[in-house]
Each structure stands twice: as structure tokens, then as C-alpha cells.
C-alpha positions as CSV (number, residue, x, y, z in Angstrom):
1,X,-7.4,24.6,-14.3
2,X,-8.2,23.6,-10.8
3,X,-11.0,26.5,-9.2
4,X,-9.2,27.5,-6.1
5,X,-12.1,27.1,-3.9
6,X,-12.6,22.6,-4.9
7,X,-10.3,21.7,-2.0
8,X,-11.8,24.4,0.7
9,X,-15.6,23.6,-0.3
10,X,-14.9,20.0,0.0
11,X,-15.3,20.5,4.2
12,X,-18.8,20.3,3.6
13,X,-18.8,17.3,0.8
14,X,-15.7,15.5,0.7
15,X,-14.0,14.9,-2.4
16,X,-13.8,11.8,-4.0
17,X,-10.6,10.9,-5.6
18,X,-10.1,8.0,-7.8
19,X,-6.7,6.1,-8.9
20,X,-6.0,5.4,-12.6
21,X,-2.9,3.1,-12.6
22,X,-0.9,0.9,-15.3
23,X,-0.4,2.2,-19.0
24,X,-1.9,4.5,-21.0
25,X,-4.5,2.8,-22.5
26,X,-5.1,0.9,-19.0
27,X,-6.0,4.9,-17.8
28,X,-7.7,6.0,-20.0
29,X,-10.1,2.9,-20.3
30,X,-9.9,3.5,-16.6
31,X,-10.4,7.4,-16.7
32,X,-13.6,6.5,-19.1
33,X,-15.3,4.4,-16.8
34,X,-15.3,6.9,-14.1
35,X,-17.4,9.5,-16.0
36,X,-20.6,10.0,-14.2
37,X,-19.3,7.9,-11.5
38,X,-19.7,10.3,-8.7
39,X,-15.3,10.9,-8.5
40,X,-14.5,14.4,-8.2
41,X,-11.0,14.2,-9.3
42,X,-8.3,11.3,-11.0
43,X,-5.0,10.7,-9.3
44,X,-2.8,9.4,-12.2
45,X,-0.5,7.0,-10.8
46,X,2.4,7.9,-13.3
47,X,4.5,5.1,-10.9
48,X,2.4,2.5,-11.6
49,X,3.6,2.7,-15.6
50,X,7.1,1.2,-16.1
51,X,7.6,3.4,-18.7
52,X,6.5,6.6,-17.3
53,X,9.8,8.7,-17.3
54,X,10.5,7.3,-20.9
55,X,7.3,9.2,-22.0
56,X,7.7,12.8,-20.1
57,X,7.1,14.1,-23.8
58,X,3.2,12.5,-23.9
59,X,2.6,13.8,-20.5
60,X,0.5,16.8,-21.0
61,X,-1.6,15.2,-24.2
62,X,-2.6,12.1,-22.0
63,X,-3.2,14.3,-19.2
64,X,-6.0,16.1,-21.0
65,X,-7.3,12.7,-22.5
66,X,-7.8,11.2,-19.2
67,X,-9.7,14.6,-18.6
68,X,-11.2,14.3,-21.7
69,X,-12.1,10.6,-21.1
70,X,-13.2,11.3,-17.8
71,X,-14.9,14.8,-17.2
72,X,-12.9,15.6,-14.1
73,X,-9.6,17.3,-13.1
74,X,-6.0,15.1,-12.6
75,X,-3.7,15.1,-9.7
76,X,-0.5,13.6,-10.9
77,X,1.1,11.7,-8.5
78,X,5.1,10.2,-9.1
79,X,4.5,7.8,-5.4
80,X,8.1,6.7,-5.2
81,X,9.9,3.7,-3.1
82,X,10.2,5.7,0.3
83,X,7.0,6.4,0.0
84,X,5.6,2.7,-0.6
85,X,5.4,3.8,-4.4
86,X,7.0,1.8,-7.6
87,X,9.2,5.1,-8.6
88,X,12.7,5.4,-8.0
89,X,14.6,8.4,-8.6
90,X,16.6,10.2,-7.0
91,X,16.0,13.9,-5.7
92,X,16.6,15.9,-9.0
93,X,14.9,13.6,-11.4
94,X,11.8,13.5,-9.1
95,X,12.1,17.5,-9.1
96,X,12.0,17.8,-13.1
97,X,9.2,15.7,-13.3
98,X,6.7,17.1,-10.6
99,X,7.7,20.4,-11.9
100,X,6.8,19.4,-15.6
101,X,3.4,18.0,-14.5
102,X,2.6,20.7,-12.7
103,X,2.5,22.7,-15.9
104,X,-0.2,20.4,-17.4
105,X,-2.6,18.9,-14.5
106,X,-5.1,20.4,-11.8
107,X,-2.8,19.0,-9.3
108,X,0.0,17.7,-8.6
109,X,1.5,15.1,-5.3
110,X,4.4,16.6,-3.7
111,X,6.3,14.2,-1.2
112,X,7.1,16.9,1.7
113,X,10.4,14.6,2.5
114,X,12.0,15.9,-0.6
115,X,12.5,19.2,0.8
116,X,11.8,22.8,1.3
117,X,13.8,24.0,-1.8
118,X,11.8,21.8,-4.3
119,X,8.7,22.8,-2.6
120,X,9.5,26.5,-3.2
121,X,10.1,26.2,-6.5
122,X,7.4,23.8,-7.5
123,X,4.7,26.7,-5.8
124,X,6.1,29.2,-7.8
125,X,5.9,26.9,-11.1
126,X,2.2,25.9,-9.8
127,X,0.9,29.0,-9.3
128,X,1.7,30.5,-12.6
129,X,-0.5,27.1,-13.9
130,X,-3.2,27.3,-11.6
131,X,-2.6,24.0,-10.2
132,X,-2.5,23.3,-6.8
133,X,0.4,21.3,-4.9
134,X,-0.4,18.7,-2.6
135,X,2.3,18.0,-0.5
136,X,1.8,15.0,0.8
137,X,3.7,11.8,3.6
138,X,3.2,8.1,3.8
139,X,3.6,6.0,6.4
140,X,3.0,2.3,5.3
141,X,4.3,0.3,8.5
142,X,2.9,2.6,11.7
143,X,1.2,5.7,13.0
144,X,4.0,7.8,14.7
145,X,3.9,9.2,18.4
146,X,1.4,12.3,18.4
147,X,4.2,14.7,18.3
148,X,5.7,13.3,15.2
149,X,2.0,14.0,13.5
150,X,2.2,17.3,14.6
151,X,5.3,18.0,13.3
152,X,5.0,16.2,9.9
153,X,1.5,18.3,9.5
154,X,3.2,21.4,10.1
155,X,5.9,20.5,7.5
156,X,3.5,19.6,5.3
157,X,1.8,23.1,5.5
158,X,5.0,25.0,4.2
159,X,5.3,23.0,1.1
160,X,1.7,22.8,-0.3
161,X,-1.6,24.1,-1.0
162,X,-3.1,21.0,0.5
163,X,-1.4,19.0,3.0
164,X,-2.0,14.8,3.1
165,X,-1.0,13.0,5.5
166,X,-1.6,8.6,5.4
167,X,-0.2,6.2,7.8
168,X,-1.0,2.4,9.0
169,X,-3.2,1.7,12.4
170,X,-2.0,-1.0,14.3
171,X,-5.1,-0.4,17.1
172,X,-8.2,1.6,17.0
173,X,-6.4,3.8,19.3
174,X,-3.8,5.1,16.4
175,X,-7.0,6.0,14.0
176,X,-7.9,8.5,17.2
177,X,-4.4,10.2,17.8
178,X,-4.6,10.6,13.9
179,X,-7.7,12.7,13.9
180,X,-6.9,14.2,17.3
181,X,-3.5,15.8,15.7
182,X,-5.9,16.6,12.4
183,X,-8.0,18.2,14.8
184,X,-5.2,20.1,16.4
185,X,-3.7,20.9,13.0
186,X,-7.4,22.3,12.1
187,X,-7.6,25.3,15.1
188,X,-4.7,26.8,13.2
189,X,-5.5,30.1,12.3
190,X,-3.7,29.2,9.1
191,X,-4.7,25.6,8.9
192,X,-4.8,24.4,4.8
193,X,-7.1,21.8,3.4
194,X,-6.2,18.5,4.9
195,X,-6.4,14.7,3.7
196,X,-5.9,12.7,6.2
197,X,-6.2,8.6,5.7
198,X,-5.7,5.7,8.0
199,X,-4.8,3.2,5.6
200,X,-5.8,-0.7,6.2
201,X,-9.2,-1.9,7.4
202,X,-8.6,0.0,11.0
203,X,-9.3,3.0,8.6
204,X,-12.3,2.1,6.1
205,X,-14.3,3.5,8.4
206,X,-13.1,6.9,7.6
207,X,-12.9,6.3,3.7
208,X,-16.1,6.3,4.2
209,X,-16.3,8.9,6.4
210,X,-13.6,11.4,5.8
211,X,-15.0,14.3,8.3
212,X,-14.3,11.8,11.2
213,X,-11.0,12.3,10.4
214,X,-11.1,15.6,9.5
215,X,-10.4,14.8,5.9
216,X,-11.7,17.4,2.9
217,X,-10.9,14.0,0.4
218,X,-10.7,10.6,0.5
219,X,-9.4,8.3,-2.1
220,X,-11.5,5.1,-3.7
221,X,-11.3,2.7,-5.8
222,X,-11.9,1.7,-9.3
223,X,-10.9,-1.9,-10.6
224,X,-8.0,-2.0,-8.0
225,X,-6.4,-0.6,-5.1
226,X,-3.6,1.9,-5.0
227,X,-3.5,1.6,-0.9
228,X,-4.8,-0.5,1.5
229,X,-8.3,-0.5,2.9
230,X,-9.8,1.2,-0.4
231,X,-13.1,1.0,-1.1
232,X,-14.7,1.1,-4.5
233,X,-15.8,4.4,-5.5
234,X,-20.0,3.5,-5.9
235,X,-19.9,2.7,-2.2
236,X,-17.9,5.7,-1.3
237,X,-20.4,8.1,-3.4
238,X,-23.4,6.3,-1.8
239,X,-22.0,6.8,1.7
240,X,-20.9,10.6,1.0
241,X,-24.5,10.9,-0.4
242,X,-26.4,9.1,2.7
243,X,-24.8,11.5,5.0
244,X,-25.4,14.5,3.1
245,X,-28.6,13.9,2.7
246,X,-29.2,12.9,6.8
């Protein structure tokens, strides 16, 4: 399972985490082609399967082949509608099936909107696995006012292990309220790992260079996008590397 300490050492390498969308066999060709690729970690996209909740039964055995395939740890992630996913369930279904995957991947996404009762209860299920939650909020259309972000963060930080927090720059301005609430969220005493993405090409800046944003992760691409302003995971790695090595 996950080593507790892969999200907390990644504030001085970020991690590298790579999409794997469509069917199964779309995965795992994808999860294949990302051995020795530099990725720290697979984000199964179950969403992006049409089928997904039809094959709950085969969720465990192709989680372990796309970790098989691939050499790395899987975050599952169910990305639903109100979240600019393809899922859409409503509350308990969503809650059966996080709490299922949780039993059988490294990680797994939590959407913080669904509540503080599912949160509780998915920690509990989690922590008997050794996986570690991610809770997680998407903002496809804006970057809210600065007290917004510091509230959402804070939410965020009772319902995960991780918190994640990704939302769409209009100006350059909005990528530097988001890191200045990151950065606030950060002096916490208690502060968690954080991701924290400005999505679109306002924000491929800090794909590239998460610690701007005070991001322990950021997320690239294989073959195609599962957000906007992605950048393919050898330019990523190179860019990680080149600053590392400065």
C-alpha cells in the first residue's frame, strides 16, 4: 500500500501523477506505457469508462494490473458532473464506490462537497487499507474570492489525508491569490500535503513548477488530457529534473 511519508516527501520533489482514462484495455495499454516514464503515481479515471459502475466486481484485479502494468501506485478517482467529471451519481452510490476502491488502491479522490459524514467514514475504511484519501474541489469556470479559497482549503483539511484544490484563472492575478491562500493554508500548524493546480494555460507554468504554487503534485499527461493546460509527462519529468538538479 501507499508509504505514508510519498505525499509529505514530495515538498522537496513533487510528484508526478499521470491519468489513465477510457476502458480497460485503453488503461492498461496506458498504465504500460508509463513504466519507467518518470510518473510517480496513476490516477485511474474510473469516469472516463462508460461502464465503470457495471464492473465494481473487476475493480480490485484491474487495479493491481494497472500496478502490475505500470510499477507505480493508483489513485482512483470517480470525477463526477459537479465536478466537470463524466460520472453521475447521486450521493450514496458515489459513497459505495469510493469506499470500495479505497479497499484496493493507494489512493483514493474524495470530492470534499459530498460531505463530512462520507468523509468520516471513508478515513476510517482508508486507514484500515493503508490508503490515503485525497479530498479533493474543482472549479472549472473561475478562481473564487480569497476567502472562498481559504475556506474550501480548510474544508478540505477535515476530510482528507491530502487536500487538492484546482480552479480556472481568468488573469495572471488569480494564479497569485491561489498560491497566496496555499501559502496561507501552508503556516498552519496542522497544514496537510497540498495539490494545488491552476488549470488552463494561465497555470502551465506551475504544472511545471508545482512549488510555485505550493503544490507537493502535479498532474500530466499521457496520450491525452484529463484537464486543461496538461502537459505531457516527459516534459513535466525533465522540468522537475532541471530544477532539482539547479
Amino acid at each position: 500500500m501507499l508509504p505514508a511519508p510519498l505525499f509529505s516527501d514530495a515538498q522537496s520533489f513533487p510528484l508526478v501523477i499521470v491519468p489513465l482514462q477510457g476502458d480497460h484495455a485503453q488503461c492498461l495499454a496506458q498504465a504500460a506505457a508509463l513504466r519507467g516514464s518518470g510518473a510517480h503515481l496513476l490516477e485511474w479515471r474510473l469516469d472516463t469508462d462508460p461502464t465503470w459502475l457495471d464492473d465494481a466486481a473487476a475493480w480490485a484485479e484491474r487495479a493491481a494490473a494497472y500496478r502490475a502494468a505500470a510499477g507505480l501506485p493508483v489513485l482512483a478517482t470517480i470525477r463526477t458532473t459537479r465536478e466537470g467529471g463524466e460520472a453521475e451519481v447521486d450521493d450514496s452510490t458515489y459513497a459505495g464506490a469510493v469506499l470500495r476502491l479505497a479497499e484496493c488502491c493507494e489512493a483514493v479522490d474524495f470530492e470534499g462537497s459530498r460531505g463530512p459524514e462520507t468523509a468520516a467514514r471513508l478515513r476510517q475504511v482508508a486507514a484500515r487499507a493503508g490508503c490515503a484519501v485525497i479530498a479533493s474541489s474543482h472549479n472549472f469556470q473561475t478562481v473564487p474570492a480569497d476567502d472562498q479559497l481559504d475556506r474550501t482549503l480548510s474544508e478540505l483539511h477535515q476530510r482528507g489525508d491530502v487536500v487538492k484544490i484546482a480552479v480556472m484563472p481568468a488573469q495572471e492575478a488569480d494564479v497569485s491569490r491561489l498560491g497566496a491562500s496555499a501559502r496561507r493554508y501552508a503556516s498552519r500548524a496542522d497544514a496537510k500535503p497540498a495539490i494545488v493546480i491552476a488549470m488552463g494555460e494561465l497555470g502551465r507554468q506551475g504544472r511545471l513548477e508545482p512549488a510555485s504554487l505550493g503544490s507537493c503534485a502535479t498532474f500530466a499527461c499521457a496520450d491525452k488530457s484529463s484537464a486543461p493546460g496538461q502537459v505531457p509527462v516527459g516534459q513535466v519529468v525533465a522540468a522537475l529534473n532541471a530544477q532539482a538538479a539547479r
